[in-house]
FIDRENTI-724922 format. One record per residue (C-alpha): x negated, y, z; chain. Coordinates in steps of 0.1 Angstrom, whole numbers, plus 5000, padded with zeros to 4 digits. Example, Ala and Ser with C-alpha at 12.3 -4.5 7.8 and 13.67 -1.06 7.14 Angstrom:
REM residues 2
+------+------+------+-------+
|   c1 |   c2 |   c3 | chain |
+------+------+------+-------+
| 4877 | 4955 | 5078 |     A |
| 4863 | 4989 | 5071 |     A |
+------+------+------+-------+
***
This chain:
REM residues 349
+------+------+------+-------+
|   c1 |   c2 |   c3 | chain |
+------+------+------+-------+
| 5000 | 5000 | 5000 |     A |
| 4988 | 5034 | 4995 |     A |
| 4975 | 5054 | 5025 |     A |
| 4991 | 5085 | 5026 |     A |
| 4984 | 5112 | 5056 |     A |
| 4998 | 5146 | 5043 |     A |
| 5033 | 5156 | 5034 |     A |
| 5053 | 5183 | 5032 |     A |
| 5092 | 5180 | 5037 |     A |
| 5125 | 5199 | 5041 |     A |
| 5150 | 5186 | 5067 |     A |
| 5188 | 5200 | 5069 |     A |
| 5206 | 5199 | 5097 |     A |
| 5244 | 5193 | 5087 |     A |
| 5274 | 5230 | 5088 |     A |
| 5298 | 5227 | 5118 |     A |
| 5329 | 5227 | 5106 |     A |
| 5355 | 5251 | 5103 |     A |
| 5379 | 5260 | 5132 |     A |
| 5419 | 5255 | 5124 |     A |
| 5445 | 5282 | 5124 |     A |
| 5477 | 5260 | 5130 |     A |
| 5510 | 5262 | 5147 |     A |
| 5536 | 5239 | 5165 |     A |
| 5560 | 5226 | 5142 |     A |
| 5587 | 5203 | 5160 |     A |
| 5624 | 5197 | 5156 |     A |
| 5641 | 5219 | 5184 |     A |
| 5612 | 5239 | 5192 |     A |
| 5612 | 5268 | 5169 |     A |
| 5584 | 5289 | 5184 |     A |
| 5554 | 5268 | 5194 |     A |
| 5523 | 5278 | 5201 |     A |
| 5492 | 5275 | 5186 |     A |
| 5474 | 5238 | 5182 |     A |
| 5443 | 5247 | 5160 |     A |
| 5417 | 5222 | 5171 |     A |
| 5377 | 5231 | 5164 |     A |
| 5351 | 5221 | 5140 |     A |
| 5332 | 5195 | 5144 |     A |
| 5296 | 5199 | 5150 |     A |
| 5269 | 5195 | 5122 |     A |
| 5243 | 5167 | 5127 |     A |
| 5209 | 5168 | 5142 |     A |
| 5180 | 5156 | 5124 |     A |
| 5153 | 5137 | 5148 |     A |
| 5121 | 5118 | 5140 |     A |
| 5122 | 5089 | 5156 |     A |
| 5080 | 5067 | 5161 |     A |
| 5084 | 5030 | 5145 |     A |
| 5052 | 5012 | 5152 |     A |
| 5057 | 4991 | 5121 |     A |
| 5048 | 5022 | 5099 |     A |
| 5012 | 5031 | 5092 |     A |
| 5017 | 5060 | 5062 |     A |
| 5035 | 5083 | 5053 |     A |
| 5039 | 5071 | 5015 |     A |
| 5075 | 5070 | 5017 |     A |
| 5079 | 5106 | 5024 |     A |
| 5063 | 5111 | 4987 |     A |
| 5093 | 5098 | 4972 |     A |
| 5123 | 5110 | 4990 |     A |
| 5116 | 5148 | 5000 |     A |
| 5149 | 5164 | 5016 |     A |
| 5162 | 5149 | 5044 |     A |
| 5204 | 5161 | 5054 |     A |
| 5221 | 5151 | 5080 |     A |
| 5261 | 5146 | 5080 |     A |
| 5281 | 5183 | 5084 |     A |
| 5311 | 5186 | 5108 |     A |
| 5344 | 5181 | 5098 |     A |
| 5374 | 5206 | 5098 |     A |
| 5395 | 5208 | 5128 |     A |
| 5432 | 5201 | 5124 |     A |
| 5468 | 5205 | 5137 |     A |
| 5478 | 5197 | 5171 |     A |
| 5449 | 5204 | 5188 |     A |
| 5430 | 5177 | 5170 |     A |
| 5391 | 5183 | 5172 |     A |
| 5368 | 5176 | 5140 |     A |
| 5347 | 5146 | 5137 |     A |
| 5310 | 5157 | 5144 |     A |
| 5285 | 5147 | 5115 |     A |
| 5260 | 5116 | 5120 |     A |
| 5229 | 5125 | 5131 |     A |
| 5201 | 5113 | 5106 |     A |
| 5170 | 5096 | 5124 |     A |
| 5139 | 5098 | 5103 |     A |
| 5110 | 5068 | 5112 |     A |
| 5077 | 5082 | 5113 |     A |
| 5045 | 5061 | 5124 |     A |
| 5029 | 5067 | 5155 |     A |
| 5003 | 5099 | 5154 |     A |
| 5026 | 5118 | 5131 |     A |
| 5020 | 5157 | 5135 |     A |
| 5047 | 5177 | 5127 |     A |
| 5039 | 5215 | 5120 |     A |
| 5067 | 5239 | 5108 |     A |
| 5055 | 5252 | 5071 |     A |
| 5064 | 5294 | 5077 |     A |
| 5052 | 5296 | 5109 |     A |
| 5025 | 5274 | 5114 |     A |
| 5039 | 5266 | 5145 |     A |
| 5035 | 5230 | 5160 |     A |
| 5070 | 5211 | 5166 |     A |
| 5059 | 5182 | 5177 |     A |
| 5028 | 5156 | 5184 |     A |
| 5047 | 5126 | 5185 |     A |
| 5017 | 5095 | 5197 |     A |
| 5046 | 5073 | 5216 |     A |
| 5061 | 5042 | 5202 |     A |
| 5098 | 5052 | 5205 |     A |
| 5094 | 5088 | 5206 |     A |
| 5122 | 5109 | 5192 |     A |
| 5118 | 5144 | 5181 |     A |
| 5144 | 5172 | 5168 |     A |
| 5130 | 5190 | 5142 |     A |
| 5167 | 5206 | 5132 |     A |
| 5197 | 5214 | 5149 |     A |
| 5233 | 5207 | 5139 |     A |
| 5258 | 5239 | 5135 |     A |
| 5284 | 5243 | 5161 |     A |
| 5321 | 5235 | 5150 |     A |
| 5339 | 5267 | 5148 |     A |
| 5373 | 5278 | 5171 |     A |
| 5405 | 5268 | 5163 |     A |
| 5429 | 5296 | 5174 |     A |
| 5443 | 5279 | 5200 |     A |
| 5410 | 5296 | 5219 |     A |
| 5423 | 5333 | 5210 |     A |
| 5459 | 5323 | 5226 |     A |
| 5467 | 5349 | 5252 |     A |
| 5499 | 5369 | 5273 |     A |
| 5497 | 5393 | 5242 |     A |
| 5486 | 5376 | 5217 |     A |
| 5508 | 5346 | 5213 |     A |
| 5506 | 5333 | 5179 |     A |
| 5470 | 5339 | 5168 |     A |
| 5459 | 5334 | 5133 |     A |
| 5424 | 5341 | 5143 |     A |
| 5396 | 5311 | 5137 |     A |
| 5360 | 5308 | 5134 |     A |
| 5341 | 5294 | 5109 |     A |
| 5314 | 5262 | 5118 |     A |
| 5275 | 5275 | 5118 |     A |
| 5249 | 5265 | 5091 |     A |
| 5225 | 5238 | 5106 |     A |
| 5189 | 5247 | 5109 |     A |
| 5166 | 5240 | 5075 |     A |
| 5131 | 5238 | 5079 |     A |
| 5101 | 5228 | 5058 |     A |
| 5077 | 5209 | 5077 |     A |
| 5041 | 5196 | 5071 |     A |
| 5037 | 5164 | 5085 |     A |
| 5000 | 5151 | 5095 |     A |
| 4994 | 5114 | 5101 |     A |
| 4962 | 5110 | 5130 |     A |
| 4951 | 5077 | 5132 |     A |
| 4958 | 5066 | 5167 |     A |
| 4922 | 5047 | 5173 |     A |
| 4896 | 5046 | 5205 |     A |
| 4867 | 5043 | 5181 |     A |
| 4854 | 5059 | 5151 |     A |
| 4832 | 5056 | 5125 |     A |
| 4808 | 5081 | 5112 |     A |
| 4783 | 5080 | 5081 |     A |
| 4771 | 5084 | 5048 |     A |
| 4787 | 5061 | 5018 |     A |
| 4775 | 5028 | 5016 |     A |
| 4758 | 5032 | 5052 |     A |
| 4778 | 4996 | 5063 |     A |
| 4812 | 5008 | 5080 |     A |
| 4835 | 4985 | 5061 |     A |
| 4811 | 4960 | 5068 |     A |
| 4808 | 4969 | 5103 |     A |
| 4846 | 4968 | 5111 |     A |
| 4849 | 4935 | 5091 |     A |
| 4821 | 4917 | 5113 |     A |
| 4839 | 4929 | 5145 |     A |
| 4879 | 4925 | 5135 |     A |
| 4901 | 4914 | 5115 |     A |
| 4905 | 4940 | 5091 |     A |
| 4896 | 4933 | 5054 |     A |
| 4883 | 4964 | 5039 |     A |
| 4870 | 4965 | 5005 |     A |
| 4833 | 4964 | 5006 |     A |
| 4809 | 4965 | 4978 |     A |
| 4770 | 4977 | 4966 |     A |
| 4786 | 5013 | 4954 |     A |
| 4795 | 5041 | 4977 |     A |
| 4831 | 5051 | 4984 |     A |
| 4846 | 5021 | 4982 |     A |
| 4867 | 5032 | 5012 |     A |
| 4893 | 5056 | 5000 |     A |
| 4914 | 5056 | 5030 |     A |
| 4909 | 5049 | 5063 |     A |
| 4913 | 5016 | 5076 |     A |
| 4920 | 5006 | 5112 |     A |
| 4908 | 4968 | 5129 |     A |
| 4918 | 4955 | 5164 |     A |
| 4886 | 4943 | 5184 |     A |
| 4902 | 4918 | 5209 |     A |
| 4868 | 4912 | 5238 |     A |
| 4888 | 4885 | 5257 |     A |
| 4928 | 4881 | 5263 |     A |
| 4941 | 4916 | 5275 |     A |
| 4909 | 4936 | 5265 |     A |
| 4910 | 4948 | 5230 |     A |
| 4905 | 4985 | 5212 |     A |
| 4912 | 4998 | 5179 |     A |
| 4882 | 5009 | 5157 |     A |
| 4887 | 5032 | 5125 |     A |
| 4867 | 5032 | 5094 |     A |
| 4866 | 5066 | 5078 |     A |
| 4858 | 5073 | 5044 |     A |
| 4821 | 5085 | 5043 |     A |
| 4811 | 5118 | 5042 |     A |
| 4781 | 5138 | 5018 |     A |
| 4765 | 5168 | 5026 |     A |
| 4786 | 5197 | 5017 |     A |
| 4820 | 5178 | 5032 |     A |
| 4827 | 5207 | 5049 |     A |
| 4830 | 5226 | 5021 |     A |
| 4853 | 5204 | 5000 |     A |
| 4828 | 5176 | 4988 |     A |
| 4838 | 5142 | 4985 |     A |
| 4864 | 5125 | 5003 |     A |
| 4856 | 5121 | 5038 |     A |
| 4860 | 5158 | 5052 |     A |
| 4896 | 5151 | 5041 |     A |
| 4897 | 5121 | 5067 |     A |
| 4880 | 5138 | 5094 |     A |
| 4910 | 5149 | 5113 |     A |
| 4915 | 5110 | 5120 |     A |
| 4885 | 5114 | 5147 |     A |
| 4904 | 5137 | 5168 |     A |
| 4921 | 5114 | 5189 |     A |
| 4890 | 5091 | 5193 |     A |
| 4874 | 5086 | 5226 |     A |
| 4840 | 5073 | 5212 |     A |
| 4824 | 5078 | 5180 |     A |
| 4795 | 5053 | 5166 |     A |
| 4773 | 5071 | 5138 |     A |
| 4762 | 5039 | 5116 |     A |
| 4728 | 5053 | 5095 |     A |
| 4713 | 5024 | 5074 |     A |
| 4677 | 5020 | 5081 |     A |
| 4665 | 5004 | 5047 |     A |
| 4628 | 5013 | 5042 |     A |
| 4620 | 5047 | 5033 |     A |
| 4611 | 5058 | 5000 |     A |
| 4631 | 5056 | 4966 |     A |
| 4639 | 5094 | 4972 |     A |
| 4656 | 5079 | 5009 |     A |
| 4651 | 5095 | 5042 |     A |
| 4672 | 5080 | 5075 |     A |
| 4669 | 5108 | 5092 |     A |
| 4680 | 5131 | 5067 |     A |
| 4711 | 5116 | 5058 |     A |
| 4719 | 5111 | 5094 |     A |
| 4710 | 5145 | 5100 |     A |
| 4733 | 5158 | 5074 |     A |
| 4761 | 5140 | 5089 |     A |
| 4756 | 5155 | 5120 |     A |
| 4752 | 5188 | 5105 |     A |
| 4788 | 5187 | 5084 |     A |
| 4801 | 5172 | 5116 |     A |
| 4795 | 5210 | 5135 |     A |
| 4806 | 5227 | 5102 |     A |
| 4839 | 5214 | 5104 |     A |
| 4845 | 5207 | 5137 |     A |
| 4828 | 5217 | 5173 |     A |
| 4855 | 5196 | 5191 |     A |
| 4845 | 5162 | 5174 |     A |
| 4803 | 5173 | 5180 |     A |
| 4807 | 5175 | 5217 |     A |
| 4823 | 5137 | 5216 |     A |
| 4806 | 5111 | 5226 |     A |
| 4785 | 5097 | 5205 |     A |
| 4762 | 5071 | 5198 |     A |
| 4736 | 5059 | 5170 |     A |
| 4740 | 5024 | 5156 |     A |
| 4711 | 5015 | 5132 |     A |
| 4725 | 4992 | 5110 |     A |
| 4707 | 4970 | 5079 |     A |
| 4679 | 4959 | 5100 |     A |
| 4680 | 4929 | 5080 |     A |
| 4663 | 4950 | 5050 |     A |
| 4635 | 4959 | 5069 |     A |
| 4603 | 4935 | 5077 |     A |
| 4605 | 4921 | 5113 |     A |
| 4569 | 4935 | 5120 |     A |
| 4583 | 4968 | 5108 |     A |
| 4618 | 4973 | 5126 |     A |
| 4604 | 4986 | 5160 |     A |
| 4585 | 5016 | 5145 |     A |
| 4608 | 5028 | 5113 |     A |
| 4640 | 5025 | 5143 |     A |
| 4618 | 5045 | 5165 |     A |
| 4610 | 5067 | 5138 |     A |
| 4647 | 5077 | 5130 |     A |
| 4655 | 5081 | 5168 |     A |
| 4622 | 5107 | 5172 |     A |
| 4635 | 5121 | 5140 |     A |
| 4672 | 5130 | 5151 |     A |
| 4659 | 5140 | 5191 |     A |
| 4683 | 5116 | 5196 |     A |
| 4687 | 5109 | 5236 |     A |
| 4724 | 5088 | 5241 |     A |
| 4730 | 5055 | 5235 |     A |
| 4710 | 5035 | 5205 |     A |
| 4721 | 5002 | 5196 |     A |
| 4707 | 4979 | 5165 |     A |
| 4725 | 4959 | 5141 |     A |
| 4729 | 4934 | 5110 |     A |
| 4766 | 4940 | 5106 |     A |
| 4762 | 4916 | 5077 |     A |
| 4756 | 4890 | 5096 |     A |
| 4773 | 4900 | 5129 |     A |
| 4739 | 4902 | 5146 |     A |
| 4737 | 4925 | 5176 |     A |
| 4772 | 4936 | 5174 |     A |
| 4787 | 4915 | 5208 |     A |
| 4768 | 4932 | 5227 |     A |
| 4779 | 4967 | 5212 |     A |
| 4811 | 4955 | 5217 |     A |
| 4811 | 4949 | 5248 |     A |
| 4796 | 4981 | 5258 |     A |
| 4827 | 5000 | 5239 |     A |
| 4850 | 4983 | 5257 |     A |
| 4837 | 4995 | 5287 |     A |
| 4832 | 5029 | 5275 |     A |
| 4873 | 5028 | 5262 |     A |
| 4880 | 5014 | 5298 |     A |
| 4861 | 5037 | 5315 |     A |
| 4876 | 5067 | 5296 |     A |
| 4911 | 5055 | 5297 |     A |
| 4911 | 5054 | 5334 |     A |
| 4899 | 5089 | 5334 |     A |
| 4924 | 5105 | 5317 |     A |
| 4947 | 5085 | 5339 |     A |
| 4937 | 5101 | 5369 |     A |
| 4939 | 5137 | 5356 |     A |
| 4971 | 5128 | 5345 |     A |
| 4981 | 5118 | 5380 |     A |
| 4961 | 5151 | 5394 |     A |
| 4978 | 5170 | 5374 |     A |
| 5012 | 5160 | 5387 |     A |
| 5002 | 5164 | 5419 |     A |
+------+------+------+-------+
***
């Protein structure tokens, strides 16, 4: 299916409908009152979170969204039947941003979640509600209010603990296929990821995280180069970030420490939040180097970068050194869940 994370829609809320200017009309009682009911109110429409949903491609097709409008309100003080709200399912990390305002409506990151992004018109008066001691036979009535129409920009985040930085071809698809069971398409060309793709890394029964792939980034992302700048916004909700660099030998025009540099570098550009995550540098493709010669060139890259968190070194190809870096994430994940649970409960307190 294709991955789609940006759309723009227009949602209409349904017209409440009109109030009803009607009069008592029975056999032997020549002057009734009034008996106008009201309009019935418009619908609502609500985004409602559906785990099962992982894109927003369905939104390319179908663009307007309208809920039900209110019926008329009738004789003998009979009310209008209110218009069906329409639920719209969204996946889970959908940001919803209002299109002439800029203003954010909603994060919605809950399975289940529901969200009102327009509101159904009221249902107008019948006249029985202008009845009075001098006014006894109104003919006075409102008319049901428009629903709210928006247009709204919708944003799908990826909602995933890990995330995977680096240049094309530097071993993420690779990566997340040694460590889960996510198949995604790996080859000896760069950008063969065109979307990202998300894998489940189960440690033991109970104990599992989700890791992101993102498409890879070149220098100049953060200026509208390539494809992975586009992605980046995927690594805002990520609690750890692993910054693959492939460590096959230097020359051939190659330097390890400039490309991971460069990463880093379009990483500030576009965004200080993600820099001051918490990183850490996985040399990968040590495979490709001699053994006598793997000590020094990693060294090499890690002097290079000034690097001083974690440095972890792998053969994702093979699955060699990755339990261990597994391990250590879900610790990490654990660690930093349990955090933000606390601050949660301090801030209730």
């Amino acid at each position: 299916m294709k991955f789609v994370d940006e759309v723009v829609i227009m949602v209409e809320a349904g017209k409440g409908g009109n109030g009803c200017a009607s009069f008592r009309r029975e056999k032997y009682i020549p002057k009734g009152g009034p008996n106008g009911g009201d309009g019935g109110h418009g619908g609502s429409v609500y985004l409602v979170t559906d785990e099962g949903l992982n894109t927003l491609v369905d939104f390319r097709h179908v663009r307007r969204y309208r809920a039900k409008s209110g019926q008329t309100g009738m004789g003998r003080d009979m009310y209008g039947k209110g218009g069906d709200d329409l639920y719209v399912r969204v996946p889970v990390g959908t940001v919803v941003t209002d299109v002439d305002t800029e203003e954010l409506v909603g994060d919605l990151t809950e399975p289940g979640q529901v969200l009102c992004v327009a509101m159904g018109g009221r249902g107008g008066l019948g006249n029985t509600h202008f009845k009075s001691s001098t006014n006894r036979a109104p003919r006075q009535f409102t008319s049901g209010k428009e629903g709210e129409q928006r247009e709204l920009r919708m944003e799908l985040k990826l909602l995933a603990d890990v995330g995977l930085l680096g240049l094309p071809n530097a071993g993420k698809s690779t990566f997340v296929r040694s460590v889960s069971a996510a198949r995604p398409k790996v080859a000896d060309y760069p950008f063969t990821t065109l979307h990202p793709n998300l894998g489940v890394v189960s440690i033991e029964s109970h104990r599992s995280f989700v890791i992101a792939d993102i498409p890879g980034l070149i220098e100049g992302a953060a200026d509208g180069a390539g494809l992975g700048v586009r992605f980046l916004k995927h690594l805002a909700r990520t609690r750890l970030l692993l910054h693959l660099v492939d460590v096959s030998p230097f020359g051939d025009g190659r330097d390890p420490v400039a490309d991971a540099q460069s990463i880093i570098t379009e990483l500030e550009k576009f965004s200080p939040e993600l820099v001051a995550k918490e990183r850490w540098l996985v040399l990968n493709k040590l495979d490709l180097v001699p053994e006598d010669e793997r000590e020094a060139c990693c060294q090499k890259i890690i002097d290079g970068l000034q690097w001083e968190g974690p440095v972890y070194k792998v053969v994702a190809l093979s699955g060699e050194g990755t339990r261990d870096l597994m391990y250590h994430i879900m610790e990490q994940v654990e660690q930093a869940k349990q955090n933000e649970l606390e601050q949660r409960e301090d801030g209730k307190n």
